[in-house]
Steps between C-alpha positions, in 0.01 A plus 500: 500500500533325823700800768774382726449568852759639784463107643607386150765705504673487842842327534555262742584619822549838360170648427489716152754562232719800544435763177851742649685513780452761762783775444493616856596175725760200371312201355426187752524124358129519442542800258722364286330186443145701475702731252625142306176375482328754347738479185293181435804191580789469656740517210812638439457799347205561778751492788731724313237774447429481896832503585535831309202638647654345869825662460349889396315505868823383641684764267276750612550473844891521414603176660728295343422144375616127402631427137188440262597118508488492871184659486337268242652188698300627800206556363513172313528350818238679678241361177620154572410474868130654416503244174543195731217630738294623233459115354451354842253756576176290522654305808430698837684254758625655794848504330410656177289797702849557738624485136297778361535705807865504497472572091276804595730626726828468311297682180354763706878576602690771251645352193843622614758552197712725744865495377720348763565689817878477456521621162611883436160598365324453838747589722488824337122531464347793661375469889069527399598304230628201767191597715248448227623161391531348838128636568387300179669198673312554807173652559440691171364832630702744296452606113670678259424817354285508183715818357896458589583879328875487688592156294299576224731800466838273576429279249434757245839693548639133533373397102585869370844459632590112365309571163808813473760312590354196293459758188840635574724174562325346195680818340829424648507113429419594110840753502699268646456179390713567250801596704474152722289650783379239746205289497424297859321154486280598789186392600161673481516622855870624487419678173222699689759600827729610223240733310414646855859541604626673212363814554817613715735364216274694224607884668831412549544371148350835345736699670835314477523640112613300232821424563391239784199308309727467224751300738239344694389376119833378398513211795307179343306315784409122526174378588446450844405154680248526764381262787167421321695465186756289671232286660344462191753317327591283748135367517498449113835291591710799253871464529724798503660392126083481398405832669799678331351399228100639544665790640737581215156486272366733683781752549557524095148565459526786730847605396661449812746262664520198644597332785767202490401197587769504800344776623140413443572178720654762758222673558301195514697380761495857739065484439457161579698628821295743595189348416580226705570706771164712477334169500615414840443845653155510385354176590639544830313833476160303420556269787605774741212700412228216567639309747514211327550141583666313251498143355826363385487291179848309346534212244806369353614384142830384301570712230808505293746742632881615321704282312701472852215439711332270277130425631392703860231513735292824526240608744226714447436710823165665460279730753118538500272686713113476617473864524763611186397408143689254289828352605856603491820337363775544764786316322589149303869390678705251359568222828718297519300189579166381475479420886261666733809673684593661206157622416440620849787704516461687187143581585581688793822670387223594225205627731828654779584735162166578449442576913153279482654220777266661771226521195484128383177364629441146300713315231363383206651182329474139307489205743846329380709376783792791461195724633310316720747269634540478934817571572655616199229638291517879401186616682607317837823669439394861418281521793795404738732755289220821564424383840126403486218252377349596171158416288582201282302550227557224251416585128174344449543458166845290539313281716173427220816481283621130730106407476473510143824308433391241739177474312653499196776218593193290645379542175724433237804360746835650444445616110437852587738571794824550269597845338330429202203318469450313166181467468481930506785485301283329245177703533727804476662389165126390390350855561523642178357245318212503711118559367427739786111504400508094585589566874174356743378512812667272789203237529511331823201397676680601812481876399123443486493470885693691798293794433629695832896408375385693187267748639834640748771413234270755253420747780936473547612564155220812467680680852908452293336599168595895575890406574557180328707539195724279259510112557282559821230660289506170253449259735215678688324530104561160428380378881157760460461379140530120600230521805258667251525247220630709276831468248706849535495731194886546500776325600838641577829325346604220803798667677830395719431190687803424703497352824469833693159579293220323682290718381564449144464138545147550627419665196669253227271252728178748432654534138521123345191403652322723313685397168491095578329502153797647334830433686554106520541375855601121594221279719667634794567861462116560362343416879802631691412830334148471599563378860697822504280742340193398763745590745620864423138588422327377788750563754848618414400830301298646837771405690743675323323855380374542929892468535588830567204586795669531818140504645408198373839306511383298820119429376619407139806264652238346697249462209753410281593140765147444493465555137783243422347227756204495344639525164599100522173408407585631174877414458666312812893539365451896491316527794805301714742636326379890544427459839776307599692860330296698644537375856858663480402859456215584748647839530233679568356256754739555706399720817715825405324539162089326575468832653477684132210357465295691773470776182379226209132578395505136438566359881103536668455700760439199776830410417649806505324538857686187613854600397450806708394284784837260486719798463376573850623173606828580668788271396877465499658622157675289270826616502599314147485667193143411376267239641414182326178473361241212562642212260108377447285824473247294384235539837678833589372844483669863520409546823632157608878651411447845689723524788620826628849496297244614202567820594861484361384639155306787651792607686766468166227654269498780795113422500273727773309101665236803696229370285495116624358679859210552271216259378572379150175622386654854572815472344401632133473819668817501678777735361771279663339205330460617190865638504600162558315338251637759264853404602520108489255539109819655356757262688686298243501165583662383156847515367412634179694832548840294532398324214447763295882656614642160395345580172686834480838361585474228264406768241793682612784320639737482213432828292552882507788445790738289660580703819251346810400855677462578142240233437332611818420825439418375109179279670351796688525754258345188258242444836435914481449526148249220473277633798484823330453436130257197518541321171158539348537160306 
């Protein structure tokens, strides 16, 4: 039997498997995953068992730690950065080695599951306790003791005494049951403080006598609402009349009371409050605590509002960070007008209540001319209302949005520009019927060729694999499976396809060519659908998954003109007509935003050697809001758009420029370099957060309350609950 060597067995970039974690220091990144990978796979059930053995070093050195989802979420994030690498790890381009540096670094880092420094937990944590943690953070010298005989000896008098008062409440409940005692609806955590609380009320109970427990017996109780209870219904959508109900169920199976169903939507009311309220005061915690700049996303929608109101305007008003995880819901007003006065107004009486005016470093929005307009639009306006110039960061997916419609109307003219398109519409009512197994491959001799289109588009879909998810996740299987030759497996049921879901229009497209054989198409439609097809796989589908890199945003715009010339040698209507779109929207060609690109492993280093060089070049600033781009990019490099008002977005980012006094060569190794990369990776340069909130609202805009502070405080504790109870489907 053939042996397996130490080189057989060594994990990329981490040497061997991990057989236990060391008990005396906290486990690093690299631990974890050695510790993962030894189990075999990276499964489920794998990264629960290292969580577990994660959280008992962490236990051990009695510091407190993130929820158990948190900490899976993390760690599931952690495997999908080494994933991507881990394919891609035959290519050693100078890139992919800065890329595997970086990786080393960030694993060789502690894992840190820390609870949050403003919570109660830490602020109370013993002094050595602070000082140990913030060693592990830093240069790792100190250890733990293998033998803790003071804690061991805690937590022994700690289980003696809640196993008494467990044995002698259990007692209790049985005797008075019967005589109406109350039962709380508490959650598992509140159930614990209670147990360790009620040693105090145990000795005074024993010596009142028995005229006093018989008295405190005779008053029957009602089951109490808590926040997490609270918050639970309202994400389940439960009305007050429909809780009183679940709750009634529950109280006559314990023998207790009740709550009415005026005063379960009381209570409601006072939690949502204060939830709402914590909300506010702990964000602006978070963004006191790290300094952060933040990046101001809004979009708007008309939803139906009261019977007096009739139909209304809402705007989403959401916040994201580079160096804060995830985003944060600040409100959804009602406005009064669709108009880019109105929306600029009610996003800074938002961010003014929040105190983040002197925070806001970029906005975040779709290009429609109530944003992006002049004179009146609302980013023009909200700079002059907070007193200063502002990143203009416009949601690069809104903008591959325009390109695909202007593709598709080249295409098939105005049939697919209305709310509902009939020919989806048809495919949609045809699905069921459907022999899935009879789906083929889209044959085009055009797909034979291109070879670097498809090489990229792959080498794109592979990097979003980790964080794609729902219709995103479809079209990047149906793109892969197309450029392969291959027919996919499964197929999902076709979704909504209203005008506002490009996306879903890209995958009908994907969808009916594979089933030509089985859904009948007129003369017309049959090579429309093909034209279209060609289109999304070859260039569209790249275009849109590298989206979302900051980094790359200049590069990929400028790739993505080039791309579109030269794609009129295959189809001349969607080459004019997507770069006669695209023209409109070289955002991030402009001079405040080409500078991102100086930390893109993608732009050489010549050329990052010659933007350097031209932001040298000493020149007036533009005073205007953003600089127009080149209208023909087409001989034009990065370096050609440099000038020295590229430093806008290091200054609004709050980015340390030391590191362009060095060589490029030596910028890998340069902390304020690498900080910066760090920074504009996580910048959000799509509106997805505000679309997501305008998702929420519409779930939410005529249930559970009528009152409009009401509502508010309804979507954060909604916002709260969902970050912390990740819904596992």
């Amino acid at each position: 039997m053939a042996r397996s060597t130490r080189k057989q067995t060594e994990l990329f970039l981490l040497a061997q498997p991990l057989e236990a974690l060391s008990q005396i220091v906290l486990p690093t990144g690299e631990d974890v995953l050695r510790r993962l990978f030894c189990h075999g796979s990276n499964s489920k059930d794998n990264r629960k068992a290292v969580i577990d053995d994660v959280v008992r070093v962490w236990e051990r050195a009695h510091i407190p730690v993130f929820p158990l989802r948190s900490i899976m979420k993390k760690l599931e994030t952690l495997v999908g950065k080494y994933e991507v690498r881990k394919k891609a790890k035959k290519r050693q381009s100078e890139g992919d080695k800065v890329s595997d540096a970086l990786l080393q670094g960030h694993l060789a880092s502690l894992f840190d599951i820390a609870a949050p420094a403003t919570s109660s937990s830490m602020i109370h944590l013993k002094q050595k306790d602070k000082d140990f943690l913030d060693d592990q953070r830093g240069q790792r010298k100190m250890v733990m003791s293998t033998v803790d005989k003071e804690s061991m000896a805690k937590e022994s008098r700690k289980h003696e005494r809640l196993a008494a008062e467990r044995r002698r409440k259990e007692k209790e409940l049985a005797e008075t049951l019967e005589r109406g005692e109350m039962i709380e609806l508490l959650t598992g955590s509140s159930a614990t403080a209670e147990c360790a609380d009620s040693s105090t009320s145990s000795s005074d109970t024993n010596s009142s006598g028995r005229g006093s427990a018989a008295a405190s017996a005779s008053r029957p109780k009602r089951l109490k609402i808590t926040k997490e209870v609270a918050a639970a219904a309202d994400r389940v959508k439960l009305t007050s009349r429909g809780a009183h109900h679940v709750f009634s169920a529950i109280a006559a199976d314990q023998g207790v009371l009740s709550p009415t169903t005026m005063s379960i939507r009381r209570h409601r009311k006072v939690l949502r409050k204060e939830t709402a309220e914590a909300a506010v005061k702990d964000y602006r915690n978070q963004v006191q605590e790290h300094d952060s700049v933040l990046i101001l996303h809004w979009d708007g929608k008309l939803l139906p509002g009261s019977e007096s109101q009739g139909h209304v305007d809402r705007l989403a008003i959401v916040v994201t960070s580079p160096s804060l995880e995830g985003e944060k819901l600040l409100a959804i007003p009602a406005l009064p007008s669709g108009t880019g006065e109105a929306m600029a107004s009610k996003v800074e009486e938002t961010i003014r209540h929040w105190k983040f005016e002197d925070r806001v470093g970029g906005l975040c929005f779709d290009t429609t001319a109530s944003n992006t307009g002049v004179h009146a639009g609302c980013c023009t306006l909200l700079e002059q209302k907070l007193g200063r110039p502002l990143l203009n960061l416009a949601c690069r997916h809104h903008v591959m949005e325009l390109i695909l419609a202007s593709a598709f109307k080249a295409t098939f003219g105005n049939a697919t520009s209305g709310p509902d398109v009939q020919l989806f519409k048809r495919f949609q009512k045809k699905w069921p019927t459907l022999i899935k197994a009879n789906a083929t491959i889209i044959n085009d001799p055009r797909l034979a060729d291109h070879h670097e289109w498809k090489r990229t588009t792959l080498e794109a879909l592979a990097k979003a694999a980790a964080t794609t998810r729902d219709d995103y996740k479809e079209l990047a299987e149906l793109t892969a499976k197309a450029i392969k030759g291959e027919v996919p497996t499964t197929c999902r049921k076709p979704g909504a396809h209203h005008y506002a879901r490009w996306m879903a229009k890209a995958i009908y497209t994907l969808k009916m060519t594979m089933f030509k054989n089985e859904f009948e198409l007129t003369p017309r439609e049959l090579p429309s659908l093909q034209e279209m097809s060609v289109f999304i796989i070859l260039i569209y589908a790249r275009a849109w998954f590298e989206a979302p890199l900051a980094a790359d945003a200049p590069l990929n715009d400028l790739t993505l003109f080039h791309d579109l010339h030269k794609y009129r040698d295959l189809n001349s209507k969607i080459s004019e007509a997507t770069v006669k779109t695209f023209k409109r929207h070289f955002w991030y060609l402009g001079t405040d935003l080409v500078g991102l690109a100086l930390f893109s492993d993608k732009v050489t280093i010549e050329e990052k050697t010659k933007m350097v060089e031209k932001l040298a070049i000493d020149k007036d600033l533009d005073k205007k809001r953003w600089t127009t781009a080149p209208q023909d990019p087409s001989s034009v490099t990065l370096s050609d758009l440099v000038t020295k008002e590229s430093l806008f977005s290091f200054t609004e980012l709050k980015l340390d420029a030391s590191f362009l006094q060095s060589p490029v060569l030596s910028w890998k190794e340069n902390e304020a370099y690498n900080q910066g990369k760090e920074t504009v990776q996580h910048l959000a340069v799509t509106n997805d957060p505000a679309e997501r909130a305008i998702k929420l609202i519409t779930d939410y805009s005529q249930i559970l309350t009528k009152d409009e502070s009401d509502r508010q405080a309804l979507l954060q504790a909604v916002e709260r609950h969902r970050r912390l109870n990740l819904n596992p489907n």
